[in-house]
C-alpha positions in Angstrom: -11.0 28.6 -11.7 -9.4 26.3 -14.4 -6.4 24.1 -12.6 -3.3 24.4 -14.2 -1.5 22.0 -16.5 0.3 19.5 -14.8 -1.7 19.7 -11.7 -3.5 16.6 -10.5 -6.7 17.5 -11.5 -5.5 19.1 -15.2 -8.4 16.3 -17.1 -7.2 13.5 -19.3 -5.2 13.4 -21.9 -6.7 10.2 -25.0 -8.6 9.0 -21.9 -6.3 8.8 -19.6 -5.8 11.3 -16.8 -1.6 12.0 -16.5 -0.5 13.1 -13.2 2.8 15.1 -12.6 5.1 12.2 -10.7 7.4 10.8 -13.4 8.8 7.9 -12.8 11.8 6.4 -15.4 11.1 3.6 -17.8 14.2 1.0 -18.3 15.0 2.8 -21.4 15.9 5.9 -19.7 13.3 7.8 -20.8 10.6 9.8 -18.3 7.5 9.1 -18.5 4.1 10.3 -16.2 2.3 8.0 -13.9 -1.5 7.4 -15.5 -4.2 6.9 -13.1 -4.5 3.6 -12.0 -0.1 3.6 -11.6 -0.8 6.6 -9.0 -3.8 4.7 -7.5 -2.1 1.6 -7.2 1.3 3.5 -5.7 -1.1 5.7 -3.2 -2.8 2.2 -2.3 0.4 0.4 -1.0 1.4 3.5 0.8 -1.6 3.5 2.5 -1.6 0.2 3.5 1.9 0.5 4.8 1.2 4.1 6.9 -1.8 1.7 8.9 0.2 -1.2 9.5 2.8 1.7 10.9 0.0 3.4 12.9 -1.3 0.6 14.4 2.0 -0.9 15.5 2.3 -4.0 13.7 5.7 -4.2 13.0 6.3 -3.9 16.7 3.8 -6.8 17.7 5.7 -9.1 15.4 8.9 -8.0 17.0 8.8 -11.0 19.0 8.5 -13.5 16.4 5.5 -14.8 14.0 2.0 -14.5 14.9 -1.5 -15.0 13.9 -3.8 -12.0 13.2 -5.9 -13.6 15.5 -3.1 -13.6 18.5 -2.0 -10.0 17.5 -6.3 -9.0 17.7 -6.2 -9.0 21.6 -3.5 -7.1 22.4 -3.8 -4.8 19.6 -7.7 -3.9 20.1 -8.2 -5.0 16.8 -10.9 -6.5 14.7 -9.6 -10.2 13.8 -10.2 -10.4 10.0 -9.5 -6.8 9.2 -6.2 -7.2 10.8 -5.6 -10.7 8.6 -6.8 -8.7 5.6 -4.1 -6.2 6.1 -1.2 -8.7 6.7 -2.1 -10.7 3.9 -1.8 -7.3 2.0 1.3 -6.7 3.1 2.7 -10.3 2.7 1.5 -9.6 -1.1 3.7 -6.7 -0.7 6.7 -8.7 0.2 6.6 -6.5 3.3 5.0 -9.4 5.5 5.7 -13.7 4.4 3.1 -15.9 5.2 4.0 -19.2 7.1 1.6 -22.3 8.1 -1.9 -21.9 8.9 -2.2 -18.1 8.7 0.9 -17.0 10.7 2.5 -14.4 9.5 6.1 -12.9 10.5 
């Protein structure tokens, strides 16, 4: 069955596969998200929904903490937990104070 035009998987148009989410350029016009736009969108989102589903944002409630204080209570793995705050402090979601603390 050939997917229809528009869909996600529709192939690539001069190399580049187009997805239907538009997003508006600063001169007003519409334009489609190319691959690695929807890739890098999906990405963040991702990242965000784990730091949801693990409670982060609840742990930090109290004030700014290590990943490595955070590990213990939260059952987590110490360096994957630093890898995803750093990601959201890159993200402007998290900031990143002295030595690795992050609020």
């Amino acid at each position: 069955m050939r997917p229809r035009r528009g869909n996600v998987w529709a192939g690539a148009e001069h190399g580049r596969t187009r997805f239907p989410v538009s997003k508006t350029e600063q001169s007003g016009h519409r334009t489609q998200l190319t691959e690695s736009e929807y890739a890098s969108l999906l990405g963040k989102a991702r990242t965000v929904c784990v730091a949801a589903k693990v409670g982060l944002a609840d742990q930090l409630a109290s004030g700014p903490k290590s990943a490595l204080e955070l590990a213990g209570p939260m059952q987590a793995h110490a360096p994957s937990l630093h890898r995803l705050m750093r990601t959201l402090a890159s993200l402007g979601i998290l900031t990143e104070q002295r030595d690795s603390v992050l609020r």
